[in-house]
N, C-alpha and C positions, 0 to 999 in steps of 0.2 A: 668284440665283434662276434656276431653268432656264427659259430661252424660247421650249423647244420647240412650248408648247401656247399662249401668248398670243394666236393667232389664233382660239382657241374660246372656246363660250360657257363660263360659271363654272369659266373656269381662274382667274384674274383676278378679285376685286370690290374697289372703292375705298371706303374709310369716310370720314365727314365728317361731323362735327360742330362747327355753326358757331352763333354768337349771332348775331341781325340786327343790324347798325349803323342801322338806319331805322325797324324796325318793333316796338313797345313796348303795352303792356298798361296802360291810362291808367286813371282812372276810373270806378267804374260796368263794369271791365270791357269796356269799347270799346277797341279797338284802334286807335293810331294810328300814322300815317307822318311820321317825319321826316327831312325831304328832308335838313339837313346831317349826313353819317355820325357817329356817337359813336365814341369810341375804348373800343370793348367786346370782349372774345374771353372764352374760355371761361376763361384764369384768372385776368381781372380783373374777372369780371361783380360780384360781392359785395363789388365796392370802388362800386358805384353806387349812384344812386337810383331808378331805373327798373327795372321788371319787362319785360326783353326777352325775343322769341321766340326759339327753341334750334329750330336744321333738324339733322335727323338724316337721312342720306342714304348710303344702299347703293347701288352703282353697277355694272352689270356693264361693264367693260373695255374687251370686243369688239365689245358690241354700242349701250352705251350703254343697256339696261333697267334701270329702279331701281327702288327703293321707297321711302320717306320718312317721317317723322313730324314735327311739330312740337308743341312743347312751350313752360314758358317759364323764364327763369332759377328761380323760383320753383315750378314744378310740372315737374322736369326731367324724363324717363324715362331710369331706369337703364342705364346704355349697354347692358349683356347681355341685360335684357328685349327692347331694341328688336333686337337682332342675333338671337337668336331668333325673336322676332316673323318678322321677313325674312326666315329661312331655313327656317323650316317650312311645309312644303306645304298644311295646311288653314287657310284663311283668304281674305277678302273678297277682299283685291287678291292675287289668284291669278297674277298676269302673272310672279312672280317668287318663285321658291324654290330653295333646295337648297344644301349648302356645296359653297366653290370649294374648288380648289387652291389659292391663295393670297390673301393680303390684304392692301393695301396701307393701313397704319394712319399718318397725319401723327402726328411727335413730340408735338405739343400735346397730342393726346387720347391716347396711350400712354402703358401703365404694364405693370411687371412679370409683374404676376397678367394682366394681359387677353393678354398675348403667349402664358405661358408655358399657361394654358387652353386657347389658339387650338392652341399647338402640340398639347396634349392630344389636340385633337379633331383631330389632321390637317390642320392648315389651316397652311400656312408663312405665316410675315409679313415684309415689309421696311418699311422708312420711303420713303416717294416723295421723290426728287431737286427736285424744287420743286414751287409749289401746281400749276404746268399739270398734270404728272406726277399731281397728287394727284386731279384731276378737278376742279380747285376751280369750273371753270368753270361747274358745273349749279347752284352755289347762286344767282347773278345769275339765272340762267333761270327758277331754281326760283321767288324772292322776285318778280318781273317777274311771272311768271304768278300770284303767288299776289294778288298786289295788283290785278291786272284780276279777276278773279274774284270777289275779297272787296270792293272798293271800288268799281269802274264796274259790277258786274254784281250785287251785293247791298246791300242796307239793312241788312242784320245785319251789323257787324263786331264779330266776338268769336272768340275762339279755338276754341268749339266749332263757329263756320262755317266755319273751316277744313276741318276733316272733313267738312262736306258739300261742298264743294269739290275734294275731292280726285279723284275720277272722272273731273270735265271737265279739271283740272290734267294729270293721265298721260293721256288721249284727244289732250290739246291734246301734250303734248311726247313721245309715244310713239307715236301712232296718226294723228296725223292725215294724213299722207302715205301712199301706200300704197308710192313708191318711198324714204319712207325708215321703214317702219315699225322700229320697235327690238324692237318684241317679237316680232315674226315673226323680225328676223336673228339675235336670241336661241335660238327655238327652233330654225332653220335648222341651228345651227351648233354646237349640246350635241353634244360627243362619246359613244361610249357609255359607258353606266352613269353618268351625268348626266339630269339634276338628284341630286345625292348627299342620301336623308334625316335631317334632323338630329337629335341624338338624343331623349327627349323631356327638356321641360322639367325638373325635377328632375336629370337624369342630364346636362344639358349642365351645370347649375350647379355644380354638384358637379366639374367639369372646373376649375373657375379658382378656385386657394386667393384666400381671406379677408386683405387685409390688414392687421397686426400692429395699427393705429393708422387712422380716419379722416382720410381726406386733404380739400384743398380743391379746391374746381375741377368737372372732369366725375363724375360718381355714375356708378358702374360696379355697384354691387351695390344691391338696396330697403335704403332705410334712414329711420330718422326724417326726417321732412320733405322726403321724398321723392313728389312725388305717380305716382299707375296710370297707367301706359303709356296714353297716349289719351286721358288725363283732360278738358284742355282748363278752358275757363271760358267761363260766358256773359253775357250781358250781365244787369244785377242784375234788372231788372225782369222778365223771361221768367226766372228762374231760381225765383224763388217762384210758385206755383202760385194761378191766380186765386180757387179752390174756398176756400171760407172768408172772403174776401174780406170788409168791409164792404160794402156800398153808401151812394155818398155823392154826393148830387143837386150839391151844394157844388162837389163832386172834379170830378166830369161837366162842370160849367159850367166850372171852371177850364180844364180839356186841350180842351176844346170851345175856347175863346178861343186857347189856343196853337195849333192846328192852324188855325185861321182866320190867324195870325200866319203859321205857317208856309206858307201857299198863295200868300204874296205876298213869302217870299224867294227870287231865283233862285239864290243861291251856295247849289250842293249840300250840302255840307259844314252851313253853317248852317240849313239846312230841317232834316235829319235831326237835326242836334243839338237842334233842337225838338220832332220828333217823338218823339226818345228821351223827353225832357223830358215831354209829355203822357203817354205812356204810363209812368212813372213812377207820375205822380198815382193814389191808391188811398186 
């Protein structure tokens, strides 16, 4: 790979996609942490029991700007929606678009069709010489941030609070400094005719043949049982719609008795799990 240009922005972006070892889709759709790691990666998740979160992370190189999604083994996003996603210019989280010059894809999540599309659209690829090389390092920061945010800083754990989280998550690891802002040394340092735009959806798809045969492991193309890029999941009882609802004086007095229950536990963890629990009740 030629080195000339690694010092600019979107010569360079790093891919990763990783399954949490901690952080799991329980119940009811609550999301929980478990502090002992599992032995999960992307191509043994379907040898488990648990529905783990999936971090998808674009990294730019130089300056360290990314973009992310999460997902879960179970509602994965197709690896080529989410790389589109990230590299087209209209869209929420604006901080970050355009294809690089190169892309540095770990062997785990590489496959034939996804290289040989990449090369399609001009994009080189190599394999990163280890995880540092790979950038592994943002997924700890990423999961670190994700868990203050969802757990010390929200009552909702569910994977569609995730997505509301994500603002104060890139503020907190892109913006907060202004001597180390990432997306200002980003824009600093695009050479010209950077940000390059990507082509549109249809016409990028169309860039990476169809494999012969369904593989296991990372979903690279929509396919059955594949959930929409963003999908997420919420927690079961905010997910049906109060409208139509019974009323039930019964119901009332029951979640009335649990919230008087919960005003006298101090362990966080078990307050909320009551609260879930009353607001259940319908």
């Amino acid at each position: 790979m030629d080195s000339a240009g690694e010092g600019l922005a979107n010569y360079t972006h790093q891919l990763l996609v990783s399954v949490s070892k901690h952080l799991f889709v329980a119940r009811h759709g609550i999301l929980k942490y478990q502090e002992k790691p599992v032995d999960v990666h992307i191509n043994n998740y379907a040898n488990g029991k648990k529905e783990h979160l999936v971090y998808y992370v674009l990294r730019d190189r130089c300056s360290g700007n990314f973009i992310f999604d999460v997902a879960t083994t179970v509602t994965q996003i197709p690896l080529l929606d989410f790389l589109h996603y990230a590299w087209k210019r209209d869209k929420e989280e604006d901080h970050f678009w355009g294809l690089p010059q190169s892309l540095s894809v770990p062997k785990r999540i590489s496959s034939p069709e996804l290289l040989e599309g990449l090369r399609m659209l001009g994009v080189e690829t190599f394999h990163p010489s280890s995880g540092f090389a790979s950038g592994i390092r943002i997924l700890k920061d990423l999961e670190d941030s994700l868990c203050y945010y969802l757990f010390a800083r929200s009552a909702i754990h569910s994977l569609d609070n995730v997505q509301m989280c994500k603002s104060r998550i890139y503020h907190y690891m892109l913006e907060r400094n202004k001597e180390d802002n990432k997306v200002a040394l980003w824009q600093d340092n695009l050479p010209a005719g950077h940000p390059q735009d990507v082509p549109d959806y249809d016409s990028f798809m169309r860039s990476f043949p169809v494999p012969a045969q369904a593989k296991k492991g990372l979903k690279l193309f929509r396919g059955v049982g594949v959930g929409a890029a963003g999908n997420g999941r919420q927690l079961d009882f905010l997910a049906t719609p109060i409208d139509g609802k019974k009323y039930s004086a019964g119901k009332l007095f029951q979640a009335e008795e649990i919230v008087y229950e919960a005003w006298q536990v101090f362990d966080r963890e078990k307050r909320l799990k009551l609260a879930y629990e009353a607001l259940r009740m319908n």
